[in-house]
VEXRO-856187 format. One record per residue: z, x, y of N, C-alpha, C, CB in turn; residue in one letter; residue number from 1; chain. Coordinates in steps of 0.1 Angstrom, whole numbers, plus 2048, in hexadecimal, padded with zeros to 3 digits. Atoms other than C-alpha are relative to their C-alpha. Glycine has a CB too. Example, Ala and Ser with C-alpha at 12.3 -4.5 7.8 and 13.67 -1.06 7.14 Angstrom:
<site n_z="800" n_x="809" n_y="7F4" ca_z="84E" ca_x="87B" ca_y="7D3" c_z="800" c_x="809" c_y="80C" cb_z="80C" cb_x="7F6" cb_y="800" vexvex="A" rofi="1" fikol="A"/>
<site n_z="800" n_x="7F7" n_y="7F5" ca_z="847" ca_x="889" ca_y="7F5" c_z="808" c_x="7F8" c_y="80B" cb_z="7F2" cb_x="804" cb_y="805" vexvex="S" rofi="2" fikol="A"/>
END
This chain:
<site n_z="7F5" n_x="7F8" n_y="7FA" ca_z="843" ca_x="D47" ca_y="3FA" c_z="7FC" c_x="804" c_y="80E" cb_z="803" cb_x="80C" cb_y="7F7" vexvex="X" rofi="1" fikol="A"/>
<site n_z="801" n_x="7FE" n_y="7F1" ca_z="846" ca_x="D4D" ca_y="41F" c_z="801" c_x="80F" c_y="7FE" cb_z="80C" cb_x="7F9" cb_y="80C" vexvex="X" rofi="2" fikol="A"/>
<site n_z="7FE" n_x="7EC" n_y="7F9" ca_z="843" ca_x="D72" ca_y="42F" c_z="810" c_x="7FB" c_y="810" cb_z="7E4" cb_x="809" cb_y="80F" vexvex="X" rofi="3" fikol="A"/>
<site n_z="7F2" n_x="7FF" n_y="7F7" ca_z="863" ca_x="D7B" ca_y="443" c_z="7F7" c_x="7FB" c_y="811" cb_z="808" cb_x="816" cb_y="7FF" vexvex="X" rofi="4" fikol="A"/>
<site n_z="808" n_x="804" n_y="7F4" ca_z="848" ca_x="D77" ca_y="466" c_z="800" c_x="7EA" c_y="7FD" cb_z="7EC" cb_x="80C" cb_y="7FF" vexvex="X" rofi="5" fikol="A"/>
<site n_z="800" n_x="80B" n_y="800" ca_z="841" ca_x="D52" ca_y="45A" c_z="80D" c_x="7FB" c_y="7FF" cb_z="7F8" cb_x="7FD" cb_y="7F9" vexvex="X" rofi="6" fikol="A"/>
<site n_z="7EF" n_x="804" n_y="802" ca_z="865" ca_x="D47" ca_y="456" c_z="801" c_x="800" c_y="80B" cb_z="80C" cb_x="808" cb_y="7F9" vexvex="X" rofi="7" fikol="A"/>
<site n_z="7F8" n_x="7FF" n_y="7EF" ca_z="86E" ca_x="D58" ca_y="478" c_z="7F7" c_x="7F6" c_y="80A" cb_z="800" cb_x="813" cb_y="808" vexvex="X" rofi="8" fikol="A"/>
<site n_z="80C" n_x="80D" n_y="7F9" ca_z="84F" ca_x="D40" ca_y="485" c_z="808" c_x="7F5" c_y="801" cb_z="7F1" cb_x="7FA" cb_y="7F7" vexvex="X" rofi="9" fikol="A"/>
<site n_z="7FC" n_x="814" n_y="800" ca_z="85D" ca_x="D1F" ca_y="475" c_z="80F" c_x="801" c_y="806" cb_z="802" cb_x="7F5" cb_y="7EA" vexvex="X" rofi="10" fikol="A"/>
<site n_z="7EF" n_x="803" n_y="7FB" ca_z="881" ca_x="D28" ca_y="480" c_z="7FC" c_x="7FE" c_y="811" cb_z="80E" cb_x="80F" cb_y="7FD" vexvex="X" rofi="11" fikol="A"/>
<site n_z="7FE" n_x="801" n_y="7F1" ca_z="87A" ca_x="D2F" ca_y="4A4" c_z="7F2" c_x="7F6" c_y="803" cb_z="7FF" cb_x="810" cb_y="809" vexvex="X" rofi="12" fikol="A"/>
<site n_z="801" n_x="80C" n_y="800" ca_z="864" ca_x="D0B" ca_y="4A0" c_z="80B" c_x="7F8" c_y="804" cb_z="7FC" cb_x="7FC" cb_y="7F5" vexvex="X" rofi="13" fikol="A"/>
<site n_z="7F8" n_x="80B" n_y="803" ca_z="881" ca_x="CFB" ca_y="495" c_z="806" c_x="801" c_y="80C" cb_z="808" cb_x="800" cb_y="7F4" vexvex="X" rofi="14" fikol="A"/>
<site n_z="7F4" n_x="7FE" n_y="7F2" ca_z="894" ca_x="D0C" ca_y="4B2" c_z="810" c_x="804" c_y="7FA" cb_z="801" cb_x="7ED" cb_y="809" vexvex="X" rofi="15" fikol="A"/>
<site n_z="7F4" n_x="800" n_y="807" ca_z="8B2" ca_x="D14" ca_y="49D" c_z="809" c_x="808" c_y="806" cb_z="7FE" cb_x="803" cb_y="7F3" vexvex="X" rofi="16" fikol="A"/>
<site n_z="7FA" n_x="7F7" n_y="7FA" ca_z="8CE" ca_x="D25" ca_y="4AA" c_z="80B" c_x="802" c_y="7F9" cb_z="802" cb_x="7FD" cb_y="80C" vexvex="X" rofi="17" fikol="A"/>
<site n_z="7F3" n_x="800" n_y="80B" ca_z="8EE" ca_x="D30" ca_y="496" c_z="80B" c_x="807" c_y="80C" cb_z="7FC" cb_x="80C" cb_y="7ED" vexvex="X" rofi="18" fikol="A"/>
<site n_z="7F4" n_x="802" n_y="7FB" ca_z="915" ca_x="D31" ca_y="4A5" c_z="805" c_x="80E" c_y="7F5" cb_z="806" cb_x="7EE" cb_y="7FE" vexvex="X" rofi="19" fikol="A"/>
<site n_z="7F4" n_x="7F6" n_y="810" ca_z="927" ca_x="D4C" ca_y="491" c_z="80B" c_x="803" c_y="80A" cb_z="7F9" cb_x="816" cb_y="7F6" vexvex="X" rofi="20" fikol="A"/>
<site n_z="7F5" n_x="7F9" n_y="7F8" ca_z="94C" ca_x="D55" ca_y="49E" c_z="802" c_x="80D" c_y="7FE" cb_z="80B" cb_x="7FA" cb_y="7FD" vexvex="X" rofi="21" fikol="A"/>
<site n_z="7FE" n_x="7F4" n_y="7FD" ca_z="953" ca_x="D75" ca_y="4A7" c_z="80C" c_x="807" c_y="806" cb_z="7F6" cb_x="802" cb_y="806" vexvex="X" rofi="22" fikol="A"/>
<site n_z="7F2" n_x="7F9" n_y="7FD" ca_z="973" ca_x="D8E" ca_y="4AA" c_z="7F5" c_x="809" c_y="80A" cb_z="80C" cb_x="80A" cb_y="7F2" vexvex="X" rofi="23" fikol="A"/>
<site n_z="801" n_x="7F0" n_y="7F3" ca_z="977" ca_x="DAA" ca_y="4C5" c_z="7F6" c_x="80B" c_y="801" cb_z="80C" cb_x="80B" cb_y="7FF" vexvex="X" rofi="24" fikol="A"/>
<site n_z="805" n_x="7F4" n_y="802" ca_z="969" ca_x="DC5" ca_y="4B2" c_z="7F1" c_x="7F7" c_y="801" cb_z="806" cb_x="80A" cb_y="7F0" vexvex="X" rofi="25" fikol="A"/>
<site n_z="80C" n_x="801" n_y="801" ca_z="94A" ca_x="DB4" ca_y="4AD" c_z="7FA" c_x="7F6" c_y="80A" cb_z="7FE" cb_x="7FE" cb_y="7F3" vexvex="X" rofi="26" fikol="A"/>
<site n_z="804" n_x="802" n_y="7F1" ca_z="949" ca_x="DA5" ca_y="4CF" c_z="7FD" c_x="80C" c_y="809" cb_z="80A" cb_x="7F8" cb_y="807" vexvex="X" rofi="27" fikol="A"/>
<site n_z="806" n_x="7EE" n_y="7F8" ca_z="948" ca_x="DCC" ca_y="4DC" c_z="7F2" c_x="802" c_y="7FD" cb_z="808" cb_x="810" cb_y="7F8" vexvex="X" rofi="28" fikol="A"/>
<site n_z="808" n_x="7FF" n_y="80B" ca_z="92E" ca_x="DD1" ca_y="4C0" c_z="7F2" c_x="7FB" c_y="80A" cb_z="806" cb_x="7F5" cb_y="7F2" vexvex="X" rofi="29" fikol="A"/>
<site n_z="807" n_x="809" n_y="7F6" ca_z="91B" ca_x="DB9" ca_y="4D5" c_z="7FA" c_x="803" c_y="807" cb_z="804" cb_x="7FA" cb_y="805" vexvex="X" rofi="30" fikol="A"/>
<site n_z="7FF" n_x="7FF" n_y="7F1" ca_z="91E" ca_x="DC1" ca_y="4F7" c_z="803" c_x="7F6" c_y="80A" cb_z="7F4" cb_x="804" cb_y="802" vexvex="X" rofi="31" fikol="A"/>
<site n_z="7F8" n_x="80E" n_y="7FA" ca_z="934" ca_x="DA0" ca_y="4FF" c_z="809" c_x="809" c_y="80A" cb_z="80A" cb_x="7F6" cb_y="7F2" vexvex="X" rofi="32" fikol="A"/>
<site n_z="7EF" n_x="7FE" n_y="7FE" ca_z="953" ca_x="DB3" ca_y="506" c_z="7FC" c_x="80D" c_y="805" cb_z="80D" cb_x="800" cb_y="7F0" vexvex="X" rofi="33" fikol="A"/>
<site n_z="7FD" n_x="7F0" n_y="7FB" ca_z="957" ca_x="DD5" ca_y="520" c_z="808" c_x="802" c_y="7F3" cb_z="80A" cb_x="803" cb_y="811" vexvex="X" rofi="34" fikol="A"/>
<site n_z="7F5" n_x="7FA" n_y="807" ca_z="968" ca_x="DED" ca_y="506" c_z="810" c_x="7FE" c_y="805" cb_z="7FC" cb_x="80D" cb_y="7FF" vexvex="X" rofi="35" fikol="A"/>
<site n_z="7EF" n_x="800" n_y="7F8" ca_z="98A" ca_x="DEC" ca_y="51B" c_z="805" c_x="7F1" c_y="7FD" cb_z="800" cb_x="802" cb_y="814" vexvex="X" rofi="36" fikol="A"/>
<site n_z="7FB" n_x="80E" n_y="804" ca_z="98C" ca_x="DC6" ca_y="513" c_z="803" c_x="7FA" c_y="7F3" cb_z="7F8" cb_x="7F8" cb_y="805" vexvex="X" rofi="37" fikol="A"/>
<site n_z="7FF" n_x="803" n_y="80F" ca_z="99E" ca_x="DBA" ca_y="4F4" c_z="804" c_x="7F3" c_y="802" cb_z="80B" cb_x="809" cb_y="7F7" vexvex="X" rofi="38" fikol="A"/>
<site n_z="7F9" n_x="80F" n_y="801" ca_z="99F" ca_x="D96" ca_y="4EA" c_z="80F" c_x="7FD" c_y="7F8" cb_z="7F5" cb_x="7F5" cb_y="7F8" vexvex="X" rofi="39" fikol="A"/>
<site n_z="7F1" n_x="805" n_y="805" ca_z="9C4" ca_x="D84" ca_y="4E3" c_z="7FF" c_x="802" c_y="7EC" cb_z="803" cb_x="7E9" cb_y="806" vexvex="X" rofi="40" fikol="A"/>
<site n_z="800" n_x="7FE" n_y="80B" ca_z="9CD" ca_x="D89" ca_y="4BC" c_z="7F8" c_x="7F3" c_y="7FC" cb_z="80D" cb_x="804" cb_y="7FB" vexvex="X" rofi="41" fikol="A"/>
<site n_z="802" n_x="80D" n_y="80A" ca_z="9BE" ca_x="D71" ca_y="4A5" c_z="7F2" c_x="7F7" c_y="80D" cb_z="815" cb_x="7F4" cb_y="7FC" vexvex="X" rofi="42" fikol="A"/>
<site n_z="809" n_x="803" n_y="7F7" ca_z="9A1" ca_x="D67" ca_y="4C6" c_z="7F0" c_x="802" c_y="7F8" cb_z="804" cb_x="80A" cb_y="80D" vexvex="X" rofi="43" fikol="A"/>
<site n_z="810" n_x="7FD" n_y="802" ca_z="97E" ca_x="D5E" ca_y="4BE" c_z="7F8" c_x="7FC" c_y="80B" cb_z="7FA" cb_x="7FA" cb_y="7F5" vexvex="X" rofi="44" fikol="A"/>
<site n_z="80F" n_x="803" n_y="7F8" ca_z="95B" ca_x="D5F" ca_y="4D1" c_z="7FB" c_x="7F3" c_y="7FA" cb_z="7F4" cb_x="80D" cb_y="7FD" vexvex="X" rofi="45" fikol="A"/>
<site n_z="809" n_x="805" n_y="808" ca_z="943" ca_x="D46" ca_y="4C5" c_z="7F9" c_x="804" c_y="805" cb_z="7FF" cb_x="7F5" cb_y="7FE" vexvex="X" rofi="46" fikol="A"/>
<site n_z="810" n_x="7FE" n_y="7FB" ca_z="91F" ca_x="D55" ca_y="4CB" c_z="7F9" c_x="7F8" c_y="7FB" cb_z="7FA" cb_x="80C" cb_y="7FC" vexvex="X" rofi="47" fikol="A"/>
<site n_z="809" n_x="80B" n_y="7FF" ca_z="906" ca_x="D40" ca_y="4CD" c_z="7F0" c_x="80B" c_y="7FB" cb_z="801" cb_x="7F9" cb_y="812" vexvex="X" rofi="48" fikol="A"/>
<site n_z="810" n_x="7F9" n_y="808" ca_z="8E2" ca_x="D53" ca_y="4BC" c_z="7F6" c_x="7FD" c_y="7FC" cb_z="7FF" cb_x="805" cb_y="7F7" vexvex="X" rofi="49" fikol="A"/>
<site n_z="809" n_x="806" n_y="805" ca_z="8C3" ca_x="D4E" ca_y="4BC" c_z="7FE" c_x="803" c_y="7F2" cb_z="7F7" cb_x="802" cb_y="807" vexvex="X" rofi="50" fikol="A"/>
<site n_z="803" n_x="7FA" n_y="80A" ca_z="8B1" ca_x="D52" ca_y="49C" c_z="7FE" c_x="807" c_y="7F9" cb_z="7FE" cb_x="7FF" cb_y="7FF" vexvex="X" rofi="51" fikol="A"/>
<site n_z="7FB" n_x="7ED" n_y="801" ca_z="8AC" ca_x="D74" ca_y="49D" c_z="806" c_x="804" c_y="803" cb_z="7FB" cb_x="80A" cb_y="803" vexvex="X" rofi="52" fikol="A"/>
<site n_z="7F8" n_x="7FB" n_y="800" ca_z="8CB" ca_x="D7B" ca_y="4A3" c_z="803" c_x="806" c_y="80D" cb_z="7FF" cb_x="807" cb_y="7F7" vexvex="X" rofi="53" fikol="A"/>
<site n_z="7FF" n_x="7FB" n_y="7F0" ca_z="8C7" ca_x="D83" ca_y="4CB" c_z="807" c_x="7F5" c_y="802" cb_z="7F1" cb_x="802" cb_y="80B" vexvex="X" rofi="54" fikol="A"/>
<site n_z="7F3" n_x="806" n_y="7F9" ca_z="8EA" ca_x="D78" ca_y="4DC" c_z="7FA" c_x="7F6" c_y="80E" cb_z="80C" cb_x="80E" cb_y="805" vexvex="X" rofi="55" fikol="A"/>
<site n_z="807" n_x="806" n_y="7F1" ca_z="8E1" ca_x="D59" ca_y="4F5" c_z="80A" c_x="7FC" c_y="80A" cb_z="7F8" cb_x="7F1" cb_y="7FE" vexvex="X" rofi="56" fikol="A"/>
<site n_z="7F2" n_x="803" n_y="7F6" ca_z="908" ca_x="D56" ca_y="4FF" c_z="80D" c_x="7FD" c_y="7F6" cb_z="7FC" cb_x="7F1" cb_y="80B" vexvex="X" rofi="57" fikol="A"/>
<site n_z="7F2" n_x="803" n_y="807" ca_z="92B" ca_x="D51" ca_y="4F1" c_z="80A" c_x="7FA" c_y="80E" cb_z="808" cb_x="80F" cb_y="7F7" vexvex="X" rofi="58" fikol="A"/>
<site n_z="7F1" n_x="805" n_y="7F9" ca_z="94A" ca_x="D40" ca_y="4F8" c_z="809" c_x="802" c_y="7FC" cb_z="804" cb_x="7F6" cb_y="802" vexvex="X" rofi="59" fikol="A"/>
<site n_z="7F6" n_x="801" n_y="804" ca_z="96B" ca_x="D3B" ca_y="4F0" c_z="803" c_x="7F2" c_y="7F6" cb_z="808" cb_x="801" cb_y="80A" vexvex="X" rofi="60" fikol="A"/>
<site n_z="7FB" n_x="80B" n_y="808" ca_z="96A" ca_x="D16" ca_y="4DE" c_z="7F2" c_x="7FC" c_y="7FD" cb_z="80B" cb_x="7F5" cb_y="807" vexvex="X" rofi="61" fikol="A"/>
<site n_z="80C" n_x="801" n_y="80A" ca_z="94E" ca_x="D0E" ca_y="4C1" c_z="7FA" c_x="7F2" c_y="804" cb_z="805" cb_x="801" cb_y="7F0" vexvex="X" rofi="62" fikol="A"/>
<site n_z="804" n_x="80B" n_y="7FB" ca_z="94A" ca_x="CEC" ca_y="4D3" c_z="7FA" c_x="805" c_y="80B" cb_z="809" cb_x="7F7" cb_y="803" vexvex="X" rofi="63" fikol="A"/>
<site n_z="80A" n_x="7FA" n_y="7F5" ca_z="93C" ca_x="CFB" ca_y="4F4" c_z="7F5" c_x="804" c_y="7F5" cb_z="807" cb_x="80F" cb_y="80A" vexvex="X" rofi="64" fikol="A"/>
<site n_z="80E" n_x="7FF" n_y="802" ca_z="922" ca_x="D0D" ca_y="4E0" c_z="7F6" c_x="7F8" c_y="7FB" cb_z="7FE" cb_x="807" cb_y="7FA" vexvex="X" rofi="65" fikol="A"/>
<site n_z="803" n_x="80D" n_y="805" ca_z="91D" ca_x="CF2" ca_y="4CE" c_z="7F5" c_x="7F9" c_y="80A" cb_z="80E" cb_x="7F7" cb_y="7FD" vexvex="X" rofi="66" fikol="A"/>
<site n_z="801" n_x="809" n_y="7F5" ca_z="917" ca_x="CDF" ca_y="4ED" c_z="7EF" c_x="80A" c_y="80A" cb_z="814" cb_x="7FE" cb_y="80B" vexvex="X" rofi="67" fikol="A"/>
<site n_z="80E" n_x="7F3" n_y="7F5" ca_z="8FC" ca_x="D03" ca_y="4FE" c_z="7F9" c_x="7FC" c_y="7F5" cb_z="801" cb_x="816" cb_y="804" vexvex="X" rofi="68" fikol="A"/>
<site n_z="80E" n_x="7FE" n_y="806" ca_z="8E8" ca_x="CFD" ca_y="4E3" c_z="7F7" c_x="7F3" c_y="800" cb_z="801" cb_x="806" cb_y="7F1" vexvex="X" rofi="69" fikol="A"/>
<site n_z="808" n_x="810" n_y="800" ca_z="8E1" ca_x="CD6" ca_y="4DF" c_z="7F9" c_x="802" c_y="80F" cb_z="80C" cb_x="7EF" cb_y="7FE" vexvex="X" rofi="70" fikol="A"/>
<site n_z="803" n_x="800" n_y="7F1" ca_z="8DD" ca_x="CD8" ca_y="509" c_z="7F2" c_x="807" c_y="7FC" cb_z="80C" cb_x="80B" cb_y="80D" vexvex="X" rofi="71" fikol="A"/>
<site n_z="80A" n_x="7F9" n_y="802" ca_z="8C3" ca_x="CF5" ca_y="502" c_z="7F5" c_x="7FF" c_y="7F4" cb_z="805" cb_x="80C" cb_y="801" vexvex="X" rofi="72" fikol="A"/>
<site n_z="803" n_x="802" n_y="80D" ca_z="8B5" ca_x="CE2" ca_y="4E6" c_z="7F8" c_x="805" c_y="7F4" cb_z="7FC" cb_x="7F7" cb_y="801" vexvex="X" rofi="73" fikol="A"/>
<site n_z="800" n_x="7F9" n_y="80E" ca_z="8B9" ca_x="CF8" ca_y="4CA" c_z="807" c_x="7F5" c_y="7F2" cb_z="80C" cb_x="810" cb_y="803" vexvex="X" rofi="74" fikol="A"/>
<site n_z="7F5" n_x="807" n_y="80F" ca_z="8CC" ca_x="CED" ca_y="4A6" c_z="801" c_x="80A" c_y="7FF" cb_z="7FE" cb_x="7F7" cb_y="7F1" vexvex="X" rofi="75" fikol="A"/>
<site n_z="7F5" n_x="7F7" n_y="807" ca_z="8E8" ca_x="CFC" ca_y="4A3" c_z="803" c_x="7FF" c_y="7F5" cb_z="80B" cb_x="801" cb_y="805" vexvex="X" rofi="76" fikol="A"/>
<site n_z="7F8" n_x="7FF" n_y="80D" ca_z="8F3" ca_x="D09" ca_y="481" c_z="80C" c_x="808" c_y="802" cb_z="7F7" cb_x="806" cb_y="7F4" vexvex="X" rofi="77" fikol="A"/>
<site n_z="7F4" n_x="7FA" n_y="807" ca_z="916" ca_x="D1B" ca_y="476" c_z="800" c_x="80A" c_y="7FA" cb_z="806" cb_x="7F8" cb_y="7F9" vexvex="X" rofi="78" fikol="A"/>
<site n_z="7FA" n_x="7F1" n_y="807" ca_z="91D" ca_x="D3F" ca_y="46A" c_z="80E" c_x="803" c_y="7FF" cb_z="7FB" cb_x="80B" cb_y="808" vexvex="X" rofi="79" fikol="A"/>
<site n_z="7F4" n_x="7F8" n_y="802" ca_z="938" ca_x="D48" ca_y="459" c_z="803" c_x="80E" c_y="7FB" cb_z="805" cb_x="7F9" cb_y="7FA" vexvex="X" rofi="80" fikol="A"/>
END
């Protein structure tokens, strides 16, 4: 059995990066979005994250991130 420290080792080996989409509120949450800025109804972020969970950038379409992370050769995984 791994310790939570060895895991976070082999991941940031692997380089892994995970995509999760993200609403308004939890693009504020963030610190994506000035408070005064509300995205269109039904609008998502994609953030792009490293493995611990530190924000390396978002967009608007899950193909761009897609595309920051292979460039920055990470593997990207999917959060839903």
């Amino acid at each position: 059995m791994m310790t939570e420290r060895e895991l976070g080792n082999e991941l940031e080996k692997a380089r892994i990066a995970y995509i999760k989409p993200t609403g308004s509120d939890e693009a504020h949450r963030l610190g994506l979005l000035p408070q005064n800025i509300e995205l269109p109804v039904g609008m998502k972020l994609y953030v792009l994250h490293a493995f611990d969970g530190s924000v390396l950038g978002f967009t608007d379409a899950y193909d761009t991130a897609y595309g920051a992370a292979v460039q920055n050769e990470l593997t990207p995984v999917s959060v839903h």
